[in-house]
N, C-alpha and C positions, 0 to 999 in steps of 0.2 A: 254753317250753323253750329254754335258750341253746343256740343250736349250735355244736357242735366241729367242728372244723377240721384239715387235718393240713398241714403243712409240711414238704417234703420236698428234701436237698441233694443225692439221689441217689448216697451215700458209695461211693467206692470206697477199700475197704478194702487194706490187707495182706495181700501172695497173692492178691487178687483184679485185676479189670480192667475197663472200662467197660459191657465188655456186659453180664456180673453185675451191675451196679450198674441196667440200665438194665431186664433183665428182674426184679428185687428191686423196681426202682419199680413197675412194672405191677402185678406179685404185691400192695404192700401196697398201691395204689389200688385192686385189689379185693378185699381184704378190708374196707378202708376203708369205700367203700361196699354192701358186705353189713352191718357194722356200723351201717349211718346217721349216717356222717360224710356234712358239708354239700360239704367245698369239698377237694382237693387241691392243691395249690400247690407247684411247682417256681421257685428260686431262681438269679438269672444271676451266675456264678462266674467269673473267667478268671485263668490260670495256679494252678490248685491241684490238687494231684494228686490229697486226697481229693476231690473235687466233680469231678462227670461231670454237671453241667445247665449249662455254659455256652453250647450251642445252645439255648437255652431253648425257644422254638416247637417246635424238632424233637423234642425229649422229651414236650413235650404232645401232640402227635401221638400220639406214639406209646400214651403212658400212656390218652389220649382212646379209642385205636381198641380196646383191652381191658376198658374201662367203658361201661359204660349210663347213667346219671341223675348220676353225683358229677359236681359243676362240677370241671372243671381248670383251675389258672391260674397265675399267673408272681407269685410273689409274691419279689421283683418281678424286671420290667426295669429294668436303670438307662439308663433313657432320656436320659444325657449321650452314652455311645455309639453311640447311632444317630439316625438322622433320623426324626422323627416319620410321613415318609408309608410308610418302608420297615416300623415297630412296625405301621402301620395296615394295611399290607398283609400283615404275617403273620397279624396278629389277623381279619383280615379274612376270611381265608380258613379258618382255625383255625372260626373262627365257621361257616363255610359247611359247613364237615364236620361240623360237631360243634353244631347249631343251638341256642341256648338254655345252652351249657353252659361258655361260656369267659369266662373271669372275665381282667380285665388290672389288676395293680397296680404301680405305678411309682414307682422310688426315682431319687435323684441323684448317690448314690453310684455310685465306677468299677467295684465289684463286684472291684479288684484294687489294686495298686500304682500309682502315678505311670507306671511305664516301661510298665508292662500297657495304662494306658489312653493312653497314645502310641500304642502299637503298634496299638489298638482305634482309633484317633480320626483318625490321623494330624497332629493337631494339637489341641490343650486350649482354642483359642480359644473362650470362650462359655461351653462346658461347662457347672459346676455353675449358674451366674449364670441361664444359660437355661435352668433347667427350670421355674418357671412359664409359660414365653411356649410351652415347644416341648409341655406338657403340653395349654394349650390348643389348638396349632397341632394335635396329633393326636386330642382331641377332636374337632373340624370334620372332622377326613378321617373320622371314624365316624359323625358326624351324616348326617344328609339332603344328598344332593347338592342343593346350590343352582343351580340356573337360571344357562347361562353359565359356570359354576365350570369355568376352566382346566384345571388337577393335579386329579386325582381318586383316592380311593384303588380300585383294583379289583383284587381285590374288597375291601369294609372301607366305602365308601363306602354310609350306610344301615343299618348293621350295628348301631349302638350294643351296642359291646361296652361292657360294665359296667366301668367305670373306679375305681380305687383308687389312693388315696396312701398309700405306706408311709412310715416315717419311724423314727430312733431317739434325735430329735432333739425340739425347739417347732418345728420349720421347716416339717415336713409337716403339723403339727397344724393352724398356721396357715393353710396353703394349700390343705389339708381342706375347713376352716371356709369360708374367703372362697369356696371354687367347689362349697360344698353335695355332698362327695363321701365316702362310707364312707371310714376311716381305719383304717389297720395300725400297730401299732407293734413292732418288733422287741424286745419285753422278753425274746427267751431268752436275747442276749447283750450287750445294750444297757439293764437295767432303771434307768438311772440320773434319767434326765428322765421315767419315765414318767407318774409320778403329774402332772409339771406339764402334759405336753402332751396326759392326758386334759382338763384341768379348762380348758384354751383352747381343745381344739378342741368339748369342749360348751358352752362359755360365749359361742365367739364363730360358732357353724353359720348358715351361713345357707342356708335352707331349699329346692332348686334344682326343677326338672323331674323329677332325677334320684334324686332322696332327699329326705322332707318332715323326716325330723331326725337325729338323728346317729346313726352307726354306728361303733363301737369293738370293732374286732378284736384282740386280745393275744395275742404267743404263749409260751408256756410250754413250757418242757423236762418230760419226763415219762421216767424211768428206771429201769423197774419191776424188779424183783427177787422171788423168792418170799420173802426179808428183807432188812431191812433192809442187811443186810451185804453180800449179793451184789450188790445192786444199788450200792452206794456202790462194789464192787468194779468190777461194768461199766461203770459212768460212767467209769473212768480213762480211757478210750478217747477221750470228749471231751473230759475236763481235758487229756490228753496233747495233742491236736488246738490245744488254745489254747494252752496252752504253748510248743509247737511255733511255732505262727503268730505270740506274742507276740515269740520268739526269733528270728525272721525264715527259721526252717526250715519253712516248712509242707511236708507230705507227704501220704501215702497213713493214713487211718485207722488209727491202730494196733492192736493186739488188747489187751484189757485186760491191766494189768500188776500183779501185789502189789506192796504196797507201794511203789507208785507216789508216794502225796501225802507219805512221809518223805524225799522225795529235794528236794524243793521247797525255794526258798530262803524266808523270810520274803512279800518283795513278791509272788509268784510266788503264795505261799495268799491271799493278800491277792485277789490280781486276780481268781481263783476264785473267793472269797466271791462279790466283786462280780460279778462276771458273772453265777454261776448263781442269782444272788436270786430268781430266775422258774420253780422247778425245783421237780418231786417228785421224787427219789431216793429207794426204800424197796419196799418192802412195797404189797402192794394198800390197807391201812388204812393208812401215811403219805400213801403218794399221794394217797389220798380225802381225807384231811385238807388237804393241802399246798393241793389245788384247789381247795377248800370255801373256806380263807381268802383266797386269792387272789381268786377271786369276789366271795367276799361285800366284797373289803378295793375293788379296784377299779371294781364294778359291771360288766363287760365285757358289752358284748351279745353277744359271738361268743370264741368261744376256738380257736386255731389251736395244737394239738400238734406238737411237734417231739420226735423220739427220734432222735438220731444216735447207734447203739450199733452195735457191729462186728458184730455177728451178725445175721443177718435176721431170723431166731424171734426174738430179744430184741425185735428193732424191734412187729414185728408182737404182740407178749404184751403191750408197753405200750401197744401201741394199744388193746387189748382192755382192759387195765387201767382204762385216762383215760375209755374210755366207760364202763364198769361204776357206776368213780366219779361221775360224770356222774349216772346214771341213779340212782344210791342216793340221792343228793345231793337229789336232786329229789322221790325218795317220800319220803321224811322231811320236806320242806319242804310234802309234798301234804297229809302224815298231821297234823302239827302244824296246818296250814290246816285241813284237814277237822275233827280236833277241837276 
């Protein structure tokens, strides 16, 4: 049974404000896992009005202490921003509250602007360049303390918190593969490499401590409707968000709009196509379909849900939706097996 996954930016919307967004995340991690969703995952954001998880740690926290058994986890940190023993010590502790249940996935991306990650870094020296060396360097502070070992993470040190490479790029696929680590790839807004940097990071895995063969996480936009039409209607909400962001105004979630994608200039539907390649928009029966080819087109071992819709019921219906789909998807392939 593939397992789903939900991915979550913690929107704060229009007319609303961080705590909404922060008590919305609690609520749909547990629904999430009432439904048998595997993994929760919060995303590091900085300067964006709609996104309320740039403390990344402190929202897992939080979202952790209102769940029982769903792993939570940072899909991702962009570990150019921080120092790998300061990641290990949040995670480290994260882990201590929450044993067994904190997942860490790490991008190299600033998660913002050039001037955002100045302001984050106080200098770009290294940055993207180091994140293979600093991805190891925080590996070791989670490993077994070594005999003698100077800097220690504490707590994190021991801990083996489960490690992942995200990526929207070949970059992570490759540095997956050479350190034998499960793989993320950002297809809800990024599907453009992904077919390639599935086929390198299974062609070139090599096989660690940590994982004996590959693991390919995708995520997928899911934006349920009771039809077709409404739902193509609530999506405006994230087209608008990209638009916005592409136009260099990002803001607060907007509320869906009519007749929203007639205002669009040509390049503008263009970018849309692109981007939402990785998407069910529709109906409980598009959805299922949308997912089924995605699936079957990909192979994915694990599928991580993304619903960024302005209404929290919306959010929470399409999660119900993607697992339904899920679960249909699977008896038919049981019944066709059995017969």
């Amino acid at each position: 049974m593939i397992p789903f996954s939900v991915l979550d930016l913690a929107p704060v919307v229009e007319g609303g404000d961080a705590a909404q967004a922060f008590a919305n995340a609690r609520d749909l991690a547990q629904h999430a896992e009432r439904l048998g969703y595997k993994r929760y995952w919060l995303a590091e954001h900085h300067n964006m009005p709609g996104i309320a998880s740039a403390a990344t740690a402190v929202v897992m926290a939080h979202v952790a202490g209102g769940t029982k058994t769903i792993h939570i986890g940072a899909g991702g940190i962009m570990l150019p921003n921080h120092a790998p023993l300061i990641i290990a010590e949040q995670f480290g502790t994260l882990d201590a509250l929450f044993p067994g249940r904190i997942d860490l996935g790490l991008g190299r991306a600033p998660g913002g602007d050039m001037a955002t990650a100045r302001a984050l870094r106080r200098t770009l020296v290294g940055g993207e360049d180091r994140f293979p060396q600093d991805v190891m360097e925080l590996m070791a502070f989670l490993d077994d303390v070594a005999p003698g070992q100077r800097v220690q993470a504490t707590p994190g040190g021991g801990s083996h918190v489960p490690v992942w490479i995200l990526g929207s790029s070949t970059f992570g696929a490759q540095l997956a593969a050479l350190l034998g680590l499960p793989f993320a790839f950002a297809s809800h807004f990024a599907p453009a490499q992904m077919m390639d940097a599935i086929a390198i990071y299974r062609a070139h895995f090599k096989p660690s401590e940590t994982l004996a063969k590959p693991h390919v996480m995708l995520a997928f936009n899911v934006l349920a409707g009771e039809t077709d039409e409404e739902a193509r209607y609530l999506a405006t909400s994230l087209m608008q968000a990209f638009v916005n962001l592409r136009r260099g105004t990002p803001g607060k979630l907007p509320a869906p709009r009519e007749g929203f994608e007639k205002t669009l200039s040509d390049t503008e539907r263009a970018m849309l196509s692109q981007v939402l390649t990785c998407s069910g928009v529709g109906s409980p029966e598009t959805v299922r379909r949308a997912l089924s080819a995605f699936i079957a087109r990909t192979q994915a071992d694990e599928v991580i849900i993304a619903s960024q819709m302005y209404a929290h019921v919306h959010r929470v219906r399409s999660l119900d939706v993607a697992m339904a789909a899920r679960d249909h998807s699977l008896g038919l392939e049981a019944g066709a097996a059995s017969g």
